[in-house]
SEZA-928707 format. One record per residue (C-alpha): x, y, z; residue in three letters; residue number from 1. Coordinates in nm, 4 decimals. Layout:
BEGIN
{{X, Y, Z}, Ala, NUM}
...
END
This chain:
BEGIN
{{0.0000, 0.0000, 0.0000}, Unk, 1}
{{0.1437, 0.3352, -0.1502}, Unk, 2}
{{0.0485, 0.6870, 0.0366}, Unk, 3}
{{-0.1227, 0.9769, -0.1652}, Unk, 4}
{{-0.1042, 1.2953, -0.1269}, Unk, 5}
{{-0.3989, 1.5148, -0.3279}, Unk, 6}
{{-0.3695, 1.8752, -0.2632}, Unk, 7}
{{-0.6071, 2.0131, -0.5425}, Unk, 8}
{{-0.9824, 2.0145, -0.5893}, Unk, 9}
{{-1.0380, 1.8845, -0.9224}, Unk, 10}
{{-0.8588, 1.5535, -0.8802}, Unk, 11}
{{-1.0016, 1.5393, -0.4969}, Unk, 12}
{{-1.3812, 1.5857, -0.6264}, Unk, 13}
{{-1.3609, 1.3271, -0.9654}, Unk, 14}
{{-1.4762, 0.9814, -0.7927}, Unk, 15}
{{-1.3691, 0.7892, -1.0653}, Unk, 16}
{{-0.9923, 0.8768, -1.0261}, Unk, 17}
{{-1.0344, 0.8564, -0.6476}, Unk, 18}
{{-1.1829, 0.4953, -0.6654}, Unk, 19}
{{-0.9351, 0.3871, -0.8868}, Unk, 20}
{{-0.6607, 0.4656, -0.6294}, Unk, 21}
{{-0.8753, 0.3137, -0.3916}, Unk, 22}
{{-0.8959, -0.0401, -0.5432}, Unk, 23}
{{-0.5403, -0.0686, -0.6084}, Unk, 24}
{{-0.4980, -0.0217, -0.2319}, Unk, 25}
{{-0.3392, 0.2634, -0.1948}, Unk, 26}
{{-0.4121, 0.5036, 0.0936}, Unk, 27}
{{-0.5427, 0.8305, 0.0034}, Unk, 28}
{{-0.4851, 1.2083, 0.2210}, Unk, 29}
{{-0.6604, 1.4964, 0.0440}, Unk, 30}
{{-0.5708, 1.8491, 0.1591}, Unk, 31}
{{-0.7048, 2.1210, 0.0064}, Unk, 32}
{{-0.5664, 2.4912, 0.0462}, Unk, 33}
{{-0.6570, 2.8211, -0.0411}, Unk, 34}
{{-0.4701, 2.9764, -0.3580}, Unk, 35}
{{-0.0731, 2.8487, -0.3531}, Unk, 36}
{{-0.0252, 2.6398, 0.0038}, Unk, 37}
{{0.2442, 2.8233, 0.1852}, Unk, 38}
{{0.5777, 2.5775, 0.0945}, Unk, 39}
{{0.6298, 2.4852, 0.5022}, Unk, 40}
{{0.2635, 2.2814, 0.4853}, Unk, 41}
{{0.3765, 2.1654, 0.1526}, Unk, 42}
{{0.6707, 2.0061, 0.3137}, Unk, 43}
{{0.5140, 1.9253, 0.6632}, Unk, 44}
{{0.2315, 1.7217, 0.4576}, Unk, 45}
{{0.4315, 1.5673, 0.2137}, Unk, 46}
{{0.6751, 1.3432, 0.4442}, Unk, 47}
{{0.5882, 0.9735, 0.3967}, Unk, 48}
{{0.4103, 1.0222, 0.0724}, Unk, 49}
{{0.4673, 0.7745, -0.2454}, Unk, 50}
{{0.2514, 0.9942, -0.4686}, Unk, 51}
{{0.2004, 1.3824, -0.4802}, Unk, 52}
{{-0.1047, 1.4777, -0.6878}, Unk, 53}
{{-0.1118, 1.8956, -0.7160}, Unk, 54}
{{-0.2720, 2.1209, -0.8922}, Unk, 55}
{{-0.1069, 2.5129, -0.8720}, Unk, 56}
{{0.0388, 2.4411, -0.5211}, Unk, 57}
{{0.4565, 2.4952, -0.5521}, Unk, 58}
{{0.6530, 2.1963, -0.4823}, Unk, 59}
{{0.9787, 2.3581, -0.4100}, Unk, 60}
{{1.3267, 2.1886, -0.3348}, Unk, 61}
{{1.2513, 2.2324, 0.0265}, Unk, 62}
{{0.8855, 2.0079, -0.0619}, Unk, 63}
{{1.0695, 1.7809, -0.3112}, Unk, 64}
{{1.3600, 1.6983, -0.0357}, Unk, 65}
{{1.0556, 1.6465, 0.2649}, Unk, 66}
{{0.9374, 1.3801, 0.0355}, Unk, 67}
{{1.2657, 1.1820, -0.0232}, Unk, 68}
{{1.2927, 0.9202, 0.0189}, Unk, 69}
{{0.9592, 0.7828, -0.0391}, Unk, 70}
{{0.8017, 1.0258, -0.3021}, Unk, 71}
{{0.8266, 0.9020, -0.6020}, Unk, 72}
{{0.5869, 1.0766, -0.8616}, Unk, 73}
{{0.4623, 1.4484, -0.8590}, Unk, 74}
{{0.1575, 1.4177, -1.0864}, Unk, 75}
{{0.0451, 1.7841, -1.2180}, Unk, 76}
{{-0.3254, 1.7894, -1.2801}, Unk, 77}
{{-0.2700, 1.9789, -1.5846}, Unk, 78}
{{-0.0205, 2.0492, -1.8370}, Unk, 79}
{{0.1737, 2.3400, -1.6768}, Unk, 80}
{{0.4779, 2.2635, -1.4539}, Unk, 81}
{{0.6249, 2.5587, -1.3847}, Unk, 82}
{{0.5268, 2.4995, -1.0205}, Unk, 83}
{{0.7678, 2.2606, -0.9551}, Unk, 84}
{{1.1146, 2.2154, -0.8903}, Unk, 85}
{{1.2301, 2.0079, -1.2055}, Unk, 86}
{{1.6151, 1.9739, -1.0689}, Unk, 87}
{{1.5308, 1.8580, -0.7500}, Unk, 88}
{{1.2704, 1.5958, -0.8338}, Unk, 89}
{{1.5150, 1.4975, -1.0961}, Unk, 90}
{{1.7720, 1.4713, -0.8376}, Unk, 91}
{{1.5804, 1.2576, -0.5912}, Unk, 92}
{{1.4574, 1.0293, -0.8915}, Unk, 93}
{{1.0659, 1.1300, -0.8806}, Unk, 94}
{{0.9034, 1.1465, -1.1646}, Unk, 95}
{{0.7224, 1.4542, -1.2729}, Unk, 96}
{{0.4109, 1.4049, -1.4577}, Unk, 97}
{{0.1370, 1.6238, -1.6761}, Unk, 98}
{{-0.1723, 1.5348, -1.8627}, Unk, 99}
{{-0.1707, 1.7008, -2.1914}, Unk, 100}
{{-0.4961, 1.7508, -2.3569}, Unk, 101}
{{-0.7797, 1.6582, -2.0831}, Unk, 102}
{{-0.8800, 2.0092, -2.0447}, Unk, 103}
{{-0.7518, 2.1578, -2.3947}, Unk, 104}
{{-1.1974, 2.1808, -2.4984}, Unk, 105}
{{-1.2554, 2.3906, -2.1969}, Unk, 106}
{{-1.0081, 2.6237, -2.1733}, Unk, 107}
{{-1.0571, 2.7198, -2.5632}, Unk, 108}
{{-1.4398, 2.7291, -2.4762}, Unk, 109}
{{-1.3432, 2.9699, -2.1921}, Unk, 110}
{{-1.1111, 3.1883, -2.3698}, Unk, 111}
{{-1.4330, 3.2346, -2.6644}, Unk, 112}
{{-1.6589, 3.2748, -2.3664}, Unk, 113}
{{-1.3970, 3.5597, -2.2446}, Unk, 114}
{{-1.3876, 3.7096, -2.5930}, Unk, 115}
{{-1.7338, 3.7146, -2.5806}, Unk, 116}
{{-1.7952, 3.8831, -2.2854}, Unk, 117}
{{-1.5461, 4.1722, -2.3583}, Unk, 118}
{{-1.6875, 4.1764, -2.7241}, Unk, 119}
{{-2.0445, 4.2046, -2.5682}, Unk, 120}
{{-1.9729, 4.3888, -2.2405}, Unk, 121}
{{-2.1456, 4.1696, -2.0848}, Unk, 122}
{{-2.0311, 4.1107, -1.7424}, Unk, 123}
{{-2.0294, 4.5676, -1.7323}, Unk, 124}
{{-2.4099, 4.5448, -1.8798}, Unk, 125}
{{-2.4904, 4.2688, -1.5552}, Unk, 126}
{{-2.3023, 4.4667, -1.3132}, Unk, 127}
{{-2.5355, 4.7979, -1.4657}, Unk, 128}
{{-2.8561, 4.6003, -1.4330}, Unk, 129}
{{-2.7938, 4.4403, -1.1153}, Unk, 130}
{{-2.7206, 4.7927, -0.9554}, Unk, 131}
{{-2.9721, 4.9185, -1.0789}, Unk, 132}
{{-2.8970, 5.0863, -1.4340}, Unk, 133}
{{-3.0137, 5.0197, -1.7494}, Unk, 134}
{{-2.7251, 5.1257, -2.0263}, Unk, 135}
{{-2.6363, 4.9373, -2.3396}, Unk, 136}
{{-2.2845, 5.0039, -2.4710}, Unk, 137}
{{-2.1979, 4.9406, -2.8083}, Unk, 138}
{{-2.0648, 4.6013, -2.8835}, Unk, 139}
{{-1.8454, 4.4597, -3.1555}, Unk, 140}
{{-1.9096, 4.1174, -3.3480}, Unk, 141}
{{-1.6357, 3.8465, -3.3550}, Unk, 142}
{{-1.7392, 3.7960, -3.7342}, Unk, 143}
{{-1.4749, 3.9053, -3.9290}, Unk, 144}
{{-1.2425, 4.0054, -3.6852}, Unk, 145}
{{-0.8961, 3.8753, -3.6919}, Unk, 146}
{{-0.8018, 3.6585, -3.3686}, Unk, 147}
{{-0.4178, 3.6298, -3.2819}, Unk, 148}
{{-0.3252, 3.3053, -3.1120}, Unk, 149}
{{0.0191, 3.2945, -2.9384}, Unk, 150}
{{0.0654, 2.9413, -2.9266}, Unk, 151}
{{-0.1010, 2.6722, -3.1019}, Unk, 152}
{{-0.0629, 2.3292, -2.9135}, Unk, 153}
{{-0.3224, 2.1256, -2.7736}, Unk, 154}
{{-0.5268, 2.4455, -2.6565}, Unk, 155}
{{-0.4611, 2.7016, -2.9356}, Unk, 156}
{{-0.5791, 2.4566, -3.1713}, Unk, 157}
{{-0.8919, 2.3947, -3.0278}, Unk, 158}
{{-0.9360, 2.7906, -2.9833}, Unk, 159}
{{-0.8189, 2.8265, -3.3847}, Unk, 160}
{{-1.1176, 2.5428, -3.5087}, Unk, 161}
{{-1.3637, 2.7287, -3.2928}, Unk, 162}
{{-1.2659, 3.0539, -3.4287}, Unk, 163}
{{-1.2969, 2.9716, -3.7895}, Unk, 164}
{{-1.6476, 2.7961, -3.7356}, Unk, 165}
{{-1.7593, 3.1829, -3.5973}, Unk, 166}
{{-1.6612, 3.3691, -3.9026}, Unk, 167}
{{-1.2929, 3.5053, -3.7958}, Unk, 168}
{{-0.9728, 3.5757, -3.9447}, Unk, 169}
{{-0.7226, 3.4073, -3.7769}, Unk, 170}
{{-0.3167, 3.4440, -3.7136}, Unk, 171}
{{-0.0751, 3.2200, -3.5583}, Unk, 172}
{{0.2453, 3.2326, -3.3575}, Unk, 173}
{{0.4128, 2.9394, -3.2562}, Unk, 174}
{{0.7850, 2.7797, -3.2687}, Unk, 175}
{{0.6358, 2.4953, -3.3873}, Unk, 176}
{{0.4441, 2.5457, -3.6124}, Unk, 177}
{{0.1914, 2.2883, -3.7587}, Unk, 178}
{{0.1845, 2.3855, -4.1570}, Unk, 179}
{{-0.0398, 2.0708, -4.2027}, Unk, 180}
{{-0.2774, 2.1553, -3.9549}, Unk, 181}
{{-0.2794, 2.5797, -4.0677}, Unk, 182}
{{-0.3858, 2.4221, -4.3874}, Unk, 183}
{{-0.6923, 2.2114, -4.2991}, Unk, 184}
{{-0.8151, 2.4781, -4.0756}, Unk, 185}
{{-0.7328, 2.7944, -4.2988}, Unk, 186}
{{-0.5010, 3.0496, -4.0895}, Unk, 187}
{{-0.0648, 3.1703, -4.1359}, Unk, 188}
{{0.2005, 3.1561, -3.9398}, Unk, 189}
{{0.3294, 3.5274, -3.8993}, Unk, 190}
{{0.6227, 3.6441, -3.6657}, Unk, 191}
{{0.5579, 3.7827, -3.3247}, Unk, 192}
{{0.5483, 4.1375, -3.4742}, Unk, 193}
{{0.3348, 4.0469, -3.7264}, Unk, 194}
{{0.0660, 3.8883, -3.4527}, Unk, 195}
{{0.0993, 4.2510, -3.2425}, Unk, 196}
{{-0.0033, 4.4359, -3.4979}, Unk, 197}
{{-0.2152, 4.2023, -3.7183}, Unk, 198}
{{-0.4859, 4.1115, -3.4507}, Unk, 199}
{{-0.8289, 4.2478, -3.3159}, Unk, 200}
{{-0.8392, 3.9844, -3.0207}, Unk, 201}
{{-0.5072, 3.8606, -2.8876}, Unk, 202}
{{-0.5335, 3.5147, -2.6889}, Unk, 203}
{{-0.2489, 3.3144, -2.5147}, Unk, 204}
{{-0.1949, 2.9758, -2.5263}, Unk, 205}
{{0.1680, 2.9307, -2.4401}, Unk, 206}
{{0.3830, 2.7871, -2.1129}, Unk, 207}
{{0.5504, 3.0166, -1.8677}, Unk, 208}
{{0.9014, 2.9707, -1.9699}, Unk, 209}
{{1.2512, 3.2001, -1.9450}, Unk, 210}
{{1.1518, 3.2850, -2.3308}, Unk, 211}
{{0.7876, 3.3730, -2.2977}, Unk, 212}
{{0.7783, 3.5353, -1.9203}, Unk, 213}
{{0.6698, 3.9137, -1.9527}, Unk, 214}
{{0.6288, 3.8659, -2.3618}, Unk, 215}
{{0.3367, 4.0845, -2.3059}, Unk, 216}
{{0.4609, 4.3814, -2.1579}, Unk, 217}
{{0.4691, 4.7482, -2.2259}, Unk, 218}
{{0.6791, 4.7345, -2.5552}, Unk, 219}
{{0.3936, 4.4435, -2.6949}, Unk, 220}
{{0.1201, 4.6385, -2.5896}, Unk, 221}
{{0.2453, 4.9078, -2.7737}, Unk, 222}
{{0.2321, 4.7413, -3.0894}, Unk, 223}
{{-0.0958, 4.6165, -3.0379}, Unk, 224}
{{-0.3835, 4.7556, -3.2456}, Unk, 225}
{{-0.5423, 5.0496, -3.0728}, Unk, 226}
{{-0.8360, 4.9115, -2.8062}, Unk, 227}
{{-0.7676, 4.5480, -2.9069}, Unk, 228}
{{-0.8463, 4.3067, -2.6551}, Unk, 229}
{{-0.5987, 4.0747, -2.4770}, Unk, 230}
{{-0.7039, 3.7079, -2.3500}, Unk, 231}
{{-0.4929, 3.4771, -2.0891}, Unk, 232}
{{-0.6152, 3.1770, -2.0252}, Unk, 233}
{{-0.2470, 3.0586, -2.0154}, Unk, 234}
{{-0.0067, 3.2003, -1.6997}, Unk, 235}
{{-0.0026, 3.5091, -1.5424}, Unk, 236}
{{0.3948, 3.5379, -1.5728}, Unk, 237}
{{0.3296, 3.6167, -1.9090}, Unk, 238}
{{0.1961, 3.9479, -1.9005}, Unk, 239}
{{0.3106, 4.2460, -1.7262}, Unk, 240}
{{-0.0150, 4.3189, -1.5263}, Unk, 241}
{{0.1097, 4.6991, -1.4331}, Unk, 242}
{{0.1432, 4.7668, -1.8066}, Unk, 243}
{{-0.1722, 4.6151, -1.8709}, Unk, 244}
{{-0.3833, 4.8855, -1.5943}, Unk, 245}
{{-0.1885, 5.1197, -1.7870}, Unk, 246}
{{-0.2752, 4.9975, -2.1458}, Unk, 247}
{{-0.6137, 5.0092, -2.0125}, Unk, 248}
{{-0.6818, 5.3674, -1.8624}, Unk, 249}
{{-0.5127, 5.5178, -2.1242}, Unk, 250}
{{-0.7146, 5.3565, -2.4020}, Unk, 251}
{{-0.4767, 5.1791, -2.5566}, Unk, 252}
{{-0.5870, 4.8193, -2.4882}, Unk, 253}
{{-0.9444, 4.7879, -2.4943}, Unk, 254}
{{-0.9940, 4.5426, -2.2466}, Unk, 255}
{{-0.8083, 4.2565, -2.0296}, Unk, 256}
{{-0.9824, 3.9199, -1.9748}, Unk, 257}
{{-0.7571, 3.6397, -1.7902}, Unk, 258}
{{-0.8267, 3.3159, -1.6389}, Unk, 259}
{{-0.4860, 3.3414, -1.4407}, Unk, 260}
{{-0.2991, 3.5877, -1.2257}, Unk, 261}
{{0.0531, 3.6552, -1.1291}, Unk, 262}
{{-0.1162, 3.5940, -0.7389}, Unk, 263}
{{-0.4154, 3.3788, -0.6669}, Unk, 264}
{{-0.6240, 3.4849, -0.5032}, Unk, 265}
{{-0.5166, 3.8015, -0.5943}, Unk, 266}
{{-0.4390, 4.0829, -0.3321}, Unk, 267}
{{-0.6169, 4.4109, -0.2266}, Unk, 268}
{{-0.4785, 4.6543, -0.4288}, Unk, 269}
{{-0.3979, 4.4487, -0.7360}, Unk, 270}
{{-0.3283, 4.6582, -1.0258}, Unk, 271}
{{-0.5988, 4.4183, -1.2032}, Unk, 272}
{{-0.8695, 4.4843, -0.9830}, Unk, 273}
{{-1.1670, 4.7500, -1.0097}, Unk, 274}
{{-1.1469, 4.8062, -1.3961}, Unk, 275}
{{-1.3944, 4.8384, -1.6033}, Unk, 276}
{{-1.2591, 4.6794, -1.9128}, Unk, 277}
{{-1.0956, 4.4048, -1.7212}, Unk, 278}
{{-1.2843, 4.0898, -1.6752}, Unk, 279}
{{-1.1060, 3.7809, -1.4311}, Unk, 280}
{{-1.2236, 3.4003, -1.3678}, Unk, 281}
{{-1.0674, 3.2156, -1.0743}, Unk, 282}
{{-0.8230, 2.9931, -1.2713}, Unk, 283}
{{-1.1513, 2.7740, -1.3698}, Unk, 284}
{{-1.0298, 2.7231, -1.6871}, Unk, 285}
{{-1.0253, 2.2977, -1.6839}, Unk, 286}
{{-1.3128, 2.3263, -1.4107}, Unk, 287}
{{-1.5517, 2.1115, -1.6170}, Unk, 288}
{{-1.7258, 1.7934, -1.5345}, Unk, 289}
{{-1.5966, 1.6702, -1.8346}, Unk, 290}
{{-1.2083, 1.7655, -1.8446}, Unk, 291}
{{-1.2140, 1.6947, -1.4281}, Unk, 292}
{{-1.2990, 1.3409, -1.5118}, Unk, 293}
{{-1.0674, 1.3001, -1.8270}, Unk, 294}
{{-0.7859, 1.4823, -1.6359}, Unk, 295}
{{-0.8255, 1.2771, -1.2782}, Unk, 296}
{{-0.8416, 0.9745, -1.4824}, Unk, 297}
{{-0.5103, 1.0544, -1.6725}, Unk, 298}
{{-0.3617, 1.1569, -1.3270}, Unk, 299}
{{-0.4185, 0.8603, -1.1222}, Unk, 300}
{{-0.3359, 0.6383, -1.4338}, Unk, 301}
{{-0.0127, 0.8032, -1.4307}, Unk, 302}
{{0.0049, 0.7348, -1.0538}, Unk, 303}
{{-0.0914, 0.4076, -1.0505}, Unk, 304}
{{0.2496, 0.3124, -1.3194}, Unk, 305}
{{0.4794, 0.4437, -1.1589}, Unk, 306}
{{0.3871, 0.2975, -0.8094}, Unk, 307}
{{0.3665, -0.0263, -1.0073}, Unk, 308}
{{0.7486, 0.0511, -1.1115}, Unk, 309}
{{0.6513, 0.1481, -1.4859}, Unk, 310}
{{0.7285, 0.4661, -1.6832}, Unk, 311}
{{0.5034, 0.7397, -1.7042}, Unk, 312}
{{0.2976, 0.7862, -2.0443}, Unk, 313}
{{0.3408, 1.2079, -1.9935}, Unk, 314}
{{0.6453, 1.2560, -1.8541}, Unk, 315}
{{0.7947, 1.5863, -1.8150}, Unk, 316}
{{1.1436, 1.5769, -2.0191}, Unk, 317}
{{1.3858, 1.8125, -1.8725}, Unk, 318}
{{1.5814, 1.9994, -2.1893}, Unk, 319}
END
C-alpha cells in the first residue's frame, strides 16, 4: 500500500480517479488549500508520501527533499509545470508528470466565452442592471475580426477550429508550427510582430518559460492595435499586469480578460482589480465535469504506473 497525497480540488472531487486509487490499495490524504499552500505545509504534509497529486500548489526543493525518500511521482493535474522544482525531483529520482490535452476543450471554450464577454460587455451590462442601471454600450461582433493566437498546441488549436467555425480571421504564432494543420483549418504563421499588430483579439496559449515570461509587456502592448483586446487563459507570468492597468486607462488596450494571475487569489490593491474593461475568472479554466474526469483519470493512471514501477505515459522531459 502506496500513500497519496492530493492537494487540489479537481482531482479530490472526480470519484472515478479517487476509486481507482482506492482499489489498487493505496491510501489516500486529500488536503485542500486556499490559492498556492504556503511551501512549510507543503513540506510538513508531504513526508511519507509515495505519490504527490497537485494542482497550482509549488513543490519547491525544500517540498521535493521532505518527500525523499519515499516520493516518487509528482503528478500535475494539468499540463503546466512551472510549479515545480524540475532539478530537484530529478535529483531525488521522482518522476514529474502532466496530462496534456484533458482540459484543452474547456479552456478554448473559456477563452471564446472571455472574448465574448469583452466583445459584448457583458459582465459591465450585468453589473449595470444588477445595480440598478439600465445602459447598453456598443458592442463589436467576432465575425470578421482577426483573432491572434500565441501558441497553437493542444489548446490554441482547439481555440483556432472554434474561431474559424464563428466567421474570424485568424493568425498564428508558434515555434512549432503545424503547416499541415494551418492548412486544414485555414489560418498563417506570422512572426511575433506580425501577430501585435495584425490582430483584433489577442489570446495566449503558451507555457511560462525564461523565453515567454513578460512577452506581453509594455513594448507588446504598444504594438498592439489600438483598443484590441488581450485574452490569458495561459499564466499570469506572461503578461506584465502593471502595463496592462496602464494599457487600459489610457485607451490603448481595450480590455483585459484572464483566467490566471501573477497571485491567486489576488491581493487588495492588485493593479488588475476594479477596472472596467478588465474581466477575471478564478483559474476555472479545466473546471468542467468533463475535463475533471478526463484529467483525474489521466492523473491517477499516471500514478498508478509508476507505483507499479513502470514509466510514465506524460512525462515531463527536462531539456
Amino acid at each position: 500500500m502506496a500513500n497519496i497525497l492530493i492537494t487540489t480540488r479537481s482531482v479530490a472531487s472526480c470519484a472515478t480517479a479517487v476509486s481507482m486509487l482506492q482499489q489498487a490499495g493505496h491510501s489516500i490524504k486529500v488536503q485542500i488549500g486556499v490559492g498556492d499552500m504556503p511551501e512549510e505545509v507543503m513540506a510538513g504534509l508531504v513526508a511519507g508520501v509515495d505519490a504527490l497529486i497537485v494542482g497550482v500548489d509549488r513543490v519547491t526543493r525544500r517540498v521535493v527533499e521532505a518527500g525523499a525518500p519515499t516520493l516518487k511521482i509528482i503528478a500535475r493535474n494539468g499540463v503546466g509545470y512551472n510549479n515545480v522544482d524540475l532539478d530537484a525531483a530529478a535529483e531525488h529520482g521522482v518522476a514529474v508528470t502532466v496530462a496534456p490535452g484533458a482540459s484543452a476543450v474547456s479552456v478554448a471554450e473559456l477563452a471564446l466565452g472571455l472574448m465574448l464577454t469583452l466583445s459584448r460587455s457583458i459582465a459591465c451590462q450585468n453589473q449595470c442592471i444588477q445595480s440598478g442601471g439600465w445602459e447598453r454600450p456598443m458592442g463589436t461582433e467576432l465575425y470578421g475580426r482577426t483573432l491572434g493566437i500565441l501558441g497553437v498546441g493542444t489548446i490554441g488549436s482547439e481555440v483556432a477550429r472554434r474561431a474559424r467555425a464563428l466567421g474570424m480571421n485568424v493568425l498564428a504564432c508558434d515555434i512549432l508550427p503545424n503547416h499541415t494543420f494551418a492548412a486544414q483549418v485555414g489560418f498563417p504563421y506570422v512572426p511575433l510582430e506580425e501577430l501585435l499588430q495584425g490582430s483584433d483579439i489577442l489570446t495566449l496559449h503558451v507555457p511560462a518559460t525564461p523565453e515567454t515570461r513578460g512577452i506581453i509587456g509594455r513594448a507588446a502592448l504598444a504594438r498592439m492595435r489600438p483598443g484590441a483586446l488581450l485574452i490569458n487563459t495561459a499564466r499570469g507570468e506572461l503578461v506584465d499586469e502593471h502595463a496592462v492597468r496602464g494599457a487600459i486607462l489610457s485607451g490603448v488596450l481595450g480590455g483585459y480578460a484572464a483566467d490566471t494571475l501573477l497571485r491567486e487569489p489576488p491581493l487588495p490593491g492588485d493593479p488588475l482589480l476594479g477596472l472596467d474593461r478588465v474581466v477575471l475568472t478564478p483559474h476555472c479554466g479545466a473546471y468542467t465535469r468533463q475535463a475533471v474526469e478526463r484529467c483525474g483519470i489521466m492523473v491517477a493512471e499516471e500514478v498508478l504506473r509508476v507505483l507499479c514501477g513502470e514509466a510514465p505515459r506524460h512525462p515531463v522531459v527536462r531539456h
